[in-house]
N, C-alpha and C positions, 0 to 999 in steps of 0.2 A: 432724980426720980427713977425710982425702978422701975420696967417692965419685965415681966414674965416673959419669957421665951416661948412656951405657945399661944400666947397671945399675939406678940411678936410675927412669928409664924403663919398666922392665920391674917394677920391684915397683910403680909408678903404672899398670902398663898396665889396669887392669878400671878403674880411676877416671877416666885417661885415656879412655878409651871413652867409659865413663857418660855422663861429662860432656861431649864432643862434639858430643851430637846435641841439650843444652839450654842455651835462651836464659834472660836473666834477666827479674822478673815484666818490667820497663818496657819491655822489648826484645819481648818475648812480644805486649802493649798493642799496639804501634805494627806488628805484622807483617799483610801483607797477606792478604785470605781468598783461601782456592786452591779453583776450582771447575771440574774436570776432566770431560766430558761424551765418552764414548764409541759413538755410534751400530753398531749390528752390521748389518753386511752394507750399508754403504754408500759405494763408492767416488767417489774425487777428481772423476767426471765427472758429479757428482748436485747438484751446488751453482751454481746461479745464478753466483754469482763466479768460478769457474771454468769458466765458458761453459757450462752447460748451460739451451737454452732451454724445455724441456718440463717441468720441475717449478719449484713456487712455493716458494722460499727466500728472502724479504723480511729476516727478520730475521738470517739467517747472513749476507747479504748485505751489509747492512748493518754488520755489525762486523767484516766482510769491509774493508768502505771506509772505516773508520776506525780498524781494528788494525793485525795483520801477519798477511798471507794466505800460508801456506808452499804453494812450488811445487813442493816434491819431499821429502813425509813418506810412509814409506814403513813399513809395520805387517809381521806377519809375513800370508802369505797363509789365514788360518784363526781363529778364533777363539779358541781355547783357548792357542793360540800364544802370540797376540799379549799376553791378558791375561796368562798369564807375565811375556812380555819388559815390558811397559809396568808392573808392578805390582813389577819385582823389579828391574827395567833391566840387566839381563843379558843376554849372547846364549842362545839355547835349548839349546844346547851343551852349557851348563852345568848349566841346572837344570829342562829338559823332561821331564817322566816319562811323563805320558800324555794323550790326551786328557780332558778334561774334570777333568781332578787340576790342582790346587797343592799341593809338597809344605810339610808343617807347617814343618816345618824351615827353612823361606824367610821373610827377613827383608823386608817389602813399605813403600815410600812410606808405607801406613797408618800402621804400626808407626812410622818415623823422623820425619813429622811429629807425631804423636801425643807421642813421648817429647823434640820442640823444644818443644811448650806447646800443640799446636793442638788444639783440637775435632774429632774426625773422625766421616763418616756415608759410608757404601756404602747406593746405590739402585740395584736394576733387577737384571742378569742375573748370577748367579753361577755356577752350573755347574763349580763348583770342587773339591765335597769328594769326586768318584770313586765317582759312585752308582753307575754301572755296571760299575765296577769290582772291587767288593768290599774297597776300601783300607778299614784302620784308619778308624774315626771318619768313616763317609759318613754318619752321620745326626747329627754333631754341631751343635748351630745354633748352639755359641758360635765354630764356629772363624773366622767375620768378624774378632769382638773381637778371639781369638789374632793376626789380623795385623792388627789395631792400629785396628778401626772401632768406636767408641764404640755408635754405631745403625747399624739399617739394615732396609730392607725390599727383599725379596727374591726371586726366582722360580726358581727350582731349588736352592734350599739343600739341607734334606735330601727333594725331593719330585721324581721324575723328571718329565719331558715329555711323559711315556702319564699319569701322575696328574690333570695340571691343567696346559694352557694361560695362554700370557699377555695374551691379548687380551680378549674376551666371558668373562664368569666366571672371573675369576683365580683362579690358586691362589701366593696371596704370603706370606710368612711376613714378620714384623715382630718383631724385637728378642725371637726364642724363640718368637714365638706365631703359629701361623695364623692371615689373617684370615677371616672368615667369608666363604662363596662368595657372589656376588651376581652372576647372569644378564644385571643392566642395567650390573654396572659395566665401565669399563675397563680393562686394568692401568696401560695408561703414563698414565691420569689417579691411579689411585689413587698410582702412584711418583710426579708429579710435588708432589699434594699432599703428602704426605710431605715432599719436595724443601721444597714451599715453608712449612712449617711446622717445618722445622728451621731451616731463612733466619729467621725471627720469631723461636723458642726461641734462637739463639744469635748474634744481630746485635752482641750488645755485645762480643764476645771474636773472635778468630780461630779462621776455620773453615777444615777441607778436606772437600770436597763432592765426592767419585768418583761418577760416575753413567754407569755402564755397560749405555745404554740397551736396550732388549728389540725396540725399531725400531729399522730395519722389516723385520726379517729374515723370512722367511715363517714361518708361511703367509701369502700376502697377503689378507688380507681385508678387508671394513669400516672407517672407523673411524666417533668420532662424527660427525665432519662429513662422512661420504658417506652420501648419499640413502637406501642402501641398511639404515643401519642401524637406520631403522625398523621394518625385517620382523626379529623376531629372529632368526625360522629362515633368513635370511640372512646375520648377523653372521660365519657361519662359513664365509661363501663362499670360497672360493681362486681366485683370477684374480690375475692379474699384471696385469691392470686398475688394481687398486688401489694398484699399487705409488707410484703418483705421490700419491694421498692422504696414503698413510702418510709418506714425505718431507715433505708440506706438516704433518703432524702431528710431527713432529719439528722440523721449525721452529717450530709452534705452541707445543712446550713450552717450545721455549729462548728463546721472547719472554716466557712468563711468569718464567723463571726469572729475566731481567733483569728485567722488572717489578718485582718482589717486592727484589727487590737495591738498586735502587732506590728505592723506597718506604721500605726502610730506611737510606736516606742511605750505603748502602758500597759501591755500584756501583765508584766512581769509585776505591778502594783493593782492588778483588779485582780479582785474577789471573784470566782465565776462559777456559779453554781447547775447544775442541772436536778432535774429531777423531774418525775411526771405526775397528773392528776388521783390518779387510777389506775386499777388493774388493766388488762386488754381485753377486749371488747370478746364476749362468750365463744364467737364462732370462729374463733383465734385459734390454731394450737400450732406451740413455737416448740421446737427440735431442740433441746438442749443436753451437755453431759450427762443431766442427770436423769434424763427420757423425757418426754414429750408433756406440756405444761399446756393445760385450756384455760383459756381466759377468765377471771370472772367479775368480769367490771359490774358495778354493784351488789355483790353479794359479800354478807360477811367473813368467808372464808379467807384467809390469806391472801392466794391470790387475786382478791377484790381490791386490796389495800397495799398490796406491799410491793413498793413501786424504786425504779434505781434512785440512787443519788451520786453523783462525780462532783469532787467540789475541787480547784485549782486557785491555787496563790500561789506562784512563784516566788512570790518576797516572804512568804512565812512557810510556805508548805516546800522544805527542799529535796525531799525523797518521797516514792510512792506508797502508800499503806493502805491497811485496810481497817475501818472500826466497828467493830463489833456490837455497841452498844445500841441503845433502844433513842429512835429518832423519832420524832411525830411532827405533821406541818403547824401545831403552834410554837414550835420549837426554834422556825425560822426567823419567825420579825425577832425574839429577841436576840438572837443571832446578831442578825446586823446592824441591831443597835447600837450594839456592844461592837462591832466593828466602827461604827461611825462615831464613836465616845460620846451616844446619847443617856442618858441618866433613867436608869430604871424609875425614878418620880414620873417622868413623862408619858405613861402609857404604861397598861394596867395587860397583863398576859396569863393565860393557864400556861406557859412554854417554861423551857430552861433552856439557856444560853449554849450551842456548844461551840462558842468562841475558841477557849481555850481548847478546846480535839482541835483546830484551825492553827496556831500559834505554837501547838507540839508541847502544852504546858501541865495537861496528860490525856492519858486514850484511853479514859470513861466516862461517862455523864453519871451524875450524881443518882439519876432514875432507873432503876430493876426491870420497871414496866412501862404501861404506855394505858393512859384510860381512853376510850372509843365511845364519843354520844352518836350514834346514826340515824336521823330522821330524815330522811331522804324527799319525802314530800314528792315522788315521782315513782310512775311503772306501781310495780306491785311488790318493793322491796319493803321489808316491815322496819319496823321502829324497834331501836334494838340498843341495848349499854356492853360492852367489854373489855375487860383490864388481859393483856396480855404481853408475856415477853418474847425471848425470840424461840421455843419451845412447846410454852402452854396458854390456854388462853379459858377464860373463865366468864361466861355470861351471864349475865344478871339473875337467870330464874336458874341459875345454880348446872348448866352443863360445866362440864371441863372437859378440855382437849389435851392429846398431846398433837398438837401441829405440824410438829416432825415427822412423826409416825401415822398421824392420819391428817392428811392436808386436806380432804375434802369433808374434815368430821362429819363420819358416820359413824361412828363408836366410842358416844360420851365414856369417862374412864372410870371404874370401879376399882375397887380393892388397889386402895394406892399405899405407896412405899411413905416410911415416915416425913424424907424429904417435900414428895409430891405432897403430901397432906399440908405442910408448911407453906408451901408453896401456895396453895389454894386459900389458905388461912388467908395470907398475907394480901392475894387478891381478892377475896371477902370485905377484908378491911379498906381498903384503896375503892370498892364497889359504897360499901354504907358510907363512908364517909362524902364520898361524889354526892352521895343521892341525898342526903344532910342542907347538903349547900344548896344543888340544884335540882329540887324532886320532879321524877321520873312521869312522864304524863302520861297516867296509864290510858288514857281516850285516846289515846296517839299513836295508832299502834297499825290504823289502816291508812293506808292512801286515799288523800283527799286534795284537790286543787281548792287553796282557800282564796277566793276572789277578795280584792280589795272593795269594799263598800261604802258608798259615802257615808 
């Protein structure tokens, strides 16, 4: 008896699936640990390697000059955005609902590395389940695990940011449990311990380590290593003074986190990414070569989005370089899918792979441009679509920039050269065709908190 093949097909397809997204035990043994590090609120112009002279970045620096330093990654301009897009690699299009939500119903990196064989742990900021929103299940503390993180400790699970700060006296929860407040400790020490006592617990197997840091987004205050945090009644200082501390504290942990990686002999086989959510926070301005840069976290300009990346393999990446192509956070889960030998059937992405920029198998991404849905759902930032590469950028109701030359567009471009005119065609097209797939809401266009109702 014959069968058809997609008939075939289709009564294997839930097995087909299953089976997708997992390796076998010896395959699972040999796969490399993935240890992804997400700073908040700190943009491309805050890293030593990328010309800034006014903050100490020694050790980003350093795996700056001996990985691959991306010169145009580009996050969404917001927080709660970006964690979407990077956690699900989708455009926001698709599956944005609100601020400070992820919906359950989203299938995340956690979840796909977890069911290829890996150990996974979430550290640091999540602001995920819609406390202030009143969604289903904002006090739930298992729903990490739901998208696929074995552990984790945590600062806005089910406790808002009026409850308990994350700097002097944390308010963190750990794997269901609060921990107890303590006045002298501090959060990003208590997450990194954490960090590095999961690195010890689980050195002999393949890990994924998301750490979606709590620095140094404000308030800026103290940390341990400024003077100031002797006087406790000082810990809670705010000045933008401090902002340069808290950077060098952010490097401070990520030299432990290689320490400790190291120490246990798997430096040299983990994948180890950094990157940040967002631009820097407006009231920012960081000193660099190129002269002095103001933040502009949420706004669509450059500076809103366009955030470092240092990515380190020792076992693939054996000299330091820089890539120049066009990176966006859905770009990352297929990334390390493609590192963990998951099978593009299993999870459905807007991203492209750039495994092979990783492997040295070559140093471009197939992608020109990079498409931007921003609905921010927060403040007073508008609803907005842009296709842009690392140059010009093109918004929906038809400005055009040049980026380079005017980085805080103020002067959409007239009278363009035949190249430039090509140029704009081509993000025209890359514009209608988005809006094809996924039409552009034009009611969508103010700031509204949409309360969940029964």
């Amino acid at each position: 008896m014959r069968i058809r093949l997609n008939t075939f097909l289709s009564a294997l397809g839930p097995f087909v699936f299953l089976f997708a997204g997992c390796n076998s035990p010896e395959a699972v043994q040999n796969m490399p640990n993935i240890v992804l590090v997400m700073a908040d609120d700190m943009g491309y112009e805050c890293v030593g390697a990328n010309g800034n002279i006014e903050y100490k970045t020694p050790n980003l620096d350093r795996l700056a000059s001996s990985g691959i330093r991306f010169e145009n990654c580009y996050s969404q301009p917001l927080c709660t955005p970006s964690r979407v897009k990077i956690m699900t690699g989708k455009t926001n299009a698709r599956n944005y609902v609100n601020f400070e939500y992820l919906s359950p119903e989203e299938k995340t990196f956690g979840n796909l590395l977890k069911e290829a064989g890996y150990s996974t742990c979430i550290a640091g900021k999540w602001q995920l389940n819609g406390l202030n929103h009143n969604y289903p299940g904002n006090q739930d503390v298992s729903r990490p695990n739901h998208f696929g993180f074995d552990a984790y400790c945590l600062w806005q699970l089910n406790h808002t940011r009026a409850e308990g700060e994350r700097y002097a006296n944390p308010l963190l929860t750990q794997n269901g449990t609060d921990l107890a407040r303590d006045e002298n400790a501090y959060g990003p020490d208590v997450i990194a311990d954490f960090l590095t006592g999961y690195i010890e617990r689980n050195a002999g197997k393949p890990f994924f380590m998301y750490y979606p840091m709590v620095l140094p987004h404000e308030p800026f205050v103290p940390t341990p290593d400024s003077p100031e945090w002797a006087s406790p009644e000082r810990r809670y200082e705010h000045d933008t003074v401090y902002f340069a501390d808290m950077i060098a504290y952010v490097d401070k942990i990520i030299g432990q986190l290689e320490s400790k990686l190291r120490e246990k002999n798997i430096w040299e086989n983990t994948l180890f990414i950094f990157t940040a959510d967002n631009g820097t926070h407006r009231s920012v301005i960081s000193t660099t070569q190129a002269g002095d840069v103001t933040g502009a976290k949420g706004q669509s300009i450059n500076t809103g989005n366009h955030v470092p990346m240092i990515v380190s393999w020792p076992e693939k990446i054996k000299e330091g370089r820089t890539f120049e192509g066009m990176v966006d956070f859905s770009d990352i889960l297929p990334t390390l899918a493609d590192v963990a030998g998951i099978r593009r059937s299993a999870y459905f992405t807007d991203g492209e792979s750039f495994y092979n920029v990783l492997n040295g198998e070559k140093n471009r991404l197939g992608k020109e441009q990079v498409f931007i849905h921003y609905s921010p759902r927060w403040g007073k930032f508008k609803h907005n679509r842009w296709v842009m590469n690392g140059k010009y950028k093109l918004y929906r109701d038809g400005r055009f920039y040049n980026t380079s030359a005017d980085p805080a567009e103020e002067n959409p471009m007239t009278g363009l050269s035949k190249n430039e005119e090509k140029i704009k065609e081509r993000f025209e097209i890359m514009i209608r065709e988005k809006e094809m797939e996924i039409p552009f809401d034009q009611n969508d266009t103010e700031f509204k908190i949409q309360k969940y109702k029964e």
